[in-house]
C-alpha positions in Angstrom: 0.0 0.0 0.0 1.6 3.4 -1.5 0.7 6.5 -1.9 0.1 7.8 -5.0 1.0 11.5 -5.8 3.0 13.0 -8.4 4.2 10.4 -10.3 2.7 11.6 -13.8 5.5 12.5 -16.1 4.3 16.3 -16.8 4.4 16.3 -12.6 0.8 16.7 -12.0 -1.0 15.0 -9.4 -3.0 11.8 -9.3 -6.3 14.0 -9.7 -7.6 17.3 -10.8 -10.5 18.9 -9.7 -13.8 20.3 -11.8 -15.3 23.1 -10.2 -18.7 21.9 -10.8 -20.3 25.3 -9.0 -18.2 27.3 -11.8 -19.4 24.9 -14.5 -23.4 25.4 -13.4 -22.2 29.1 -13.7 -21.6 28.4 -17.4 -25.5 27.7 -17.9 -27.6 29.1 -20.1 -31.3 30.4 -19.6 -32.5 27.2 -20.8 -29.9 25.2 -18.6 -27.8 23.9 -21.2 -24.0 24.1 -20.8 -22.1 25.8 -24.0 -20.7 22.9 -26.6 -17.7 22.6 -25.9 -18.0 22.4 -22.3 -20.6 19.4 -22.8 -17.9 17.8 -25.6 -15.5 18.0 -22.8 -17.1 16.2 -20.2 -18.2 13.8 -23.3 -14.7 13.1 -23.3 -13.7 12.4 -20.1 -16.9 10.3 -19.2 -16.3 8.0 -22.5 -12.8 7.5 -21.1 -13.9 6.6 -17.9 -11.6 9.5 -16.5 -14.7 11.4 -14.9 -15.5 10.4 -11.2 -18.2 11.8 -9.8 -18.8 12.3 -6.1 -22.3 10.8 -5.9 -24.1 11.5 -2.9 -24.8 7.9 -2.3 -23.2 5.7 0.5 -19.5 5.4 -0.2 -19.5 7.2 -3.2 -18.9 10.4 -1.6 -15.3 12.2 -1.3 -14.0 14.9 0.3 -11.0 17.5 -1.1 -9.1 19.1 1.2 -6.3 21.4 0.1 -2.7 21.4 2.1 -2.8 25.1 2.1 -6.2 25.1 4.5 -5.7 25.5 8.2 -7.6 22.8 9.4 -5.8 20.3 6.7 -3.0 18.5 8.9 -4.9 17.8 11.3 -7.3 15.8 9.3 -4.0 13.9 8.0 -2.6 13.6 11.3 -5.9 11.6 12.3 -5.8 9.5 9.0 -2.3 8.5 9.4 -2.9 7.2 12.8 -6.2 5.5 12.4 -3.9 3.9 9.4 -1.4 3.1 12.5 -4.2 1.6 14.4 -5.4 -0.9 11.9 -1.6 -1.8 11.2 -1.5 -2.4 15.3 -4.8 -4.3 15.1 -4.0 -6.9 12.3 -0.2 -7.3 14.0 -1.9 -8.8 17.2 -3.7 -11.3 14.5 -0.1 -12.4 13.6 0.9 -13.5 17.0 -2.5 -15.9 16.6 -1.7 -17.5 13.4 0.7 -20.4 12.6 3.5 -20.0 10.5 2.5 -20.4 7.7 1.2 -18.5 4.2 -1.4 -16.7 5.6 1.1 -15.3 8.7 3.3 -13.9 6.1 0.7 -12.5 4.0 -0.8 -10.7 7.4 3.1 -9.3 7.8 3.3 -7.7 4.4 -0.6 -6.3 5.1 0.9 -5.1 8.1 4.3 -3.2 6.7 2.4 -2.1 4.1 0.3 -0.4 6.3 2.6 0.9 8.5 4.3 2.5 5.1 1.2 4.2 4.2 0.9 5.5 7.1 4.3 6.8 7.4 3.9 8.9 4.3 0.2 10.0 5.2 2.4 11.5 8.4 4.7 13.1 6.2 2.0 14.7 3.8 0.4 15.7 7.0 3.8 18.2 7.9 3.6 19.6 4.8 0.2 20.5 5.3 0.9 21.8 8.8 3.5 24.0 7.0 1.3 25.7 4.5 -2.1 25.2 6.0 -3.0 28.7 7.4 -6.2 29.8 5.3 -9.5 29.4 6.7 -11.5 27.4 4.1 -14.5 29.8 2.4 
């Protein structure tokens, strides 16, 4: 388990964001969206590169930017919970027999503890440019 950020070749992140409040701005009077807006997200949603953030039961998501206050805290709290879990399942290895399943529950576990290793580390640099109250 790694995180994933930056590792496009142009240097952009693993997402980009569509201000869906700015495209409804873009509406006409008789709520259609100009052509080459509505080719655009044509595009993308025939690629399957369009996710939308339904508001169904774990469909949901929710951006924070590093440069908001309350950011690294949030992080902080995701690293550890990711801490937790690796704690959890290491108490499951001292149950199991050696064995195939044991080692798989050891790389789970590192992996884990990896993850949230880095989450920790994306959390500092949020806690060093978060200072902006979100709007």
């Amino acid at each position: 388990m790694r995180l994933d950020r930056n590792v496009n070749p142009d240097g952009t992140g693993k997402y980009a964001l569509v201000k869906m409040r700015e495209v409804n701005r873009l509406r006409n009077q008789s709520g259609q969206l100009p052509d080459d807006v509505t080719k655009a997200f044509m595009v993308l949603e025939s690629r399957n590169i369009m996710l939308y953030g339904d508001e169904s039961d774990g469909d949901q998501f929710f951006v924070m930017k590093y440069k908001d206050k309350f950011t690294a805290l949030a992080l902080f709290a995701y690293a550890r919970a990711a801490m937790e879990e690796a704690h959890t399942l290491s108490l499951d290895i001292l149950d199991e027999p050696i064995g195939l399943n044991r080692d798989a529950l050891i790389v789970m576990v590192r992996s884990i503890q990896q993850y949230a290793r880095e989450m920790h580390n994306e959390a500092m640099t949020a806690l060093k440019a978060g200072n902006r109250i979100p709007d």
